[in-house]
C-alpha positions as CSV (number, residue, x, y, z in Angstrom):
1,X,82.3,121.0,128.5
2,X,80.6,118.9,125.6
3,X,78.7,115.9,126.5
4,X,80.6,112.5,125.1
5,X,78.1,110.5,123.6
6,X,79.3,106.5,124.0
7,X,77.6,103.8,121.8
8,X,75.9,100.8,123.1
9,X,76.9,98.2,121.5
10,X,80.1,99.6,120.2
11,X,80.2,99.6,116.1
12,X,82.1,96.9,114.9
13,X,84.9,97.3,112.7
14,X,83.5,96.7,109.8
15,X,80.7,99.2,111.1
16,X,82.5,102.1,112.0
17,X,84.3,101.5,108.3
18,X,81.4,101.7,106.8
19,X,80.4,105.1,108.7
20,X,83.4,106.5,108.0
21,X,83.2,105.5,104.1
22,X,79.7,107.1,104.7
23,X,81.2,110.6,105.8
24,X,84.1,110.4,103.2
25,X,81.2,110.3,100.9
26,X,79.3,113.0,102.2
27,X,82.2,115.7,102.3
28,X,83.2,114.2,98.8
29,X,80.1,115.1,97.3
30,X,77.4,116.9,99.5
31,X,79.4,120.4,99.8
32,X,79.9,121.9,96.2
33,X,81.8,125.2,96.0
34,X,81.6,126.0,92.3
35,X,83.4,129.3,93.3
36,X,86.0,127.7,94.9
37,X,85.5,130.3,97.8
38,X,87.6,130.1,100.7
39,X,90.2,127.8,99.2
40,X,93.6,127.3,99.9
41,X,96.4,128.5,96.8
42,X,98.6,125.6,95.7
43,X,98.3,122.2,97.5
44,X,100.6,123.0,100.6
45,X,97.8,123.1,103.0
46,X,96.0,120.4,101.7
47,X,99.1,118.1,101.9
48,X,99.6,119.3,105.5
49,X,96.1,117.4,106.0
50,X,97.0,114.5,103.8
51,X,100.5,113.8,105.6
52,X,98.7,114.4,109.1
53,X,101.3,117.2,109.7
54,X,98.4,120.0,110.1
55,X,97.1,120.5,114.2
56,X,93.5,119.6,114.0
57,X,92.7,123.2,115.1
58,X,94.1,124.8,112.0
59,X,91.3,126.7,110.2
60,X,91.8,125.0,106.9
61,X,90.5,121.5,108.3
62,X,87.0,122.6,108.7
63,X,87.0,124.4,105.2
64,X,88.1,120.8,103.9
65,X,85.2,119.1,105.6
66,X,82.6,121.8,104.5
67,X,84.4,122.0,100.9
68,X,83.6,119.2,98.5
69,X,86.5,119.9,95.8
70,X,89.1,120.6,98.3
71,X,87.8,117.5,100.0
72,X,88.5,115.5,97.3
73,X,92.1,116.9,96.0
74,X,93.0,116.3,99.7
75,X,92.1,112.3,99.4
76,X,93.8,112.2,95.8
77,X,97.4,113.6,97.5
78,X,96.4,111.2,100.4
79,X,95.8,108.4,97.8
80,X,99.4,109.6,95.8
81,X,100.9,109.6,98.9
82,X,100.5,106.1,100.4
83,X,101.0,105.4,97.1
84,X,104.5,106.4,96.8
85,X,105.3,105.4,100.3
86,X,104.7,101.6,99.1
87,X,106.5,102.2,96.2
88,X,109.6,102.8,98.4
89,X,108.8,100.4,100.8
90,X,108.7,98.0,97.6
91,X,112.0,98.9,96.3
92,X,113.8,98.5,99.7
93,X,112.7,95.8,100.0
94,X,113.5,94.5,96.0
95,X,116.3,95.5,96.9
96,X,117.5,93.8,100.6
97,X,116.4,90.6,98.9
98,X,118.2,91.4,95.8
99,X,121.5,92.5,97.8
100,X,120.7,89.1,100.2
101,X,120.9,86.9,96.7
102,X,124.4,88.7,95.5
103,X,125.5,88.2,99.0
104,X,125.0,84.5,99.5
105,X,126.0,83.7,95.7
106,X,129.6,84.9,96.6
């Protein structure tokens, strides 16, 4: 069984933000794979990271981790993606409040 190594002093939030940004960093830029060796084809994989639908066992997530340009398409599709979701959360709610105006103007 691995050891569990605990903190003392816990990090603080703004800490353990700043370690992840820190590690986000590293795999961005610290693994290079000119070759593109061992990538996925198409994004399909690399969404199933992005959207969180991927088990963490699945071979492809330690590829990301060790692959810098798979790495970073992975956070641009997670970027697009939380992008689009507020987009729709947006326009539903443009649009209760719009339906809420008609509704009392009647």
């Amino acid at each position: 069984m691995a050891k569990v190594i605990t903190l003392n002093p816990p990090l603080s939030r703004r800490e353990e933000r700043a370690l992840i940004r820190a590690f986000q960093l590293s795999a961005a830029n610290d693994y290079p794979n000119p070759d593109r060796t061992g990538c996925p084809k198409g994004v399909a994989l690399l969404k199933g990271i992005a959207t969180k639908k991927l088990a963490p066992s699945h071979p492809i997530i330690q590829h990301v981790a060790e692959c810098s340009p798979c790495f970073r398409e992975m956070m641009h599709l997670r970027r697009d993606l939380n992008t689009l979701r507020f987009l729709k959360m947006a326009a539903a709610t443009l649009t209760i409040a719009l339906m809420a105006v008609l509704i009392k103007k009647r």
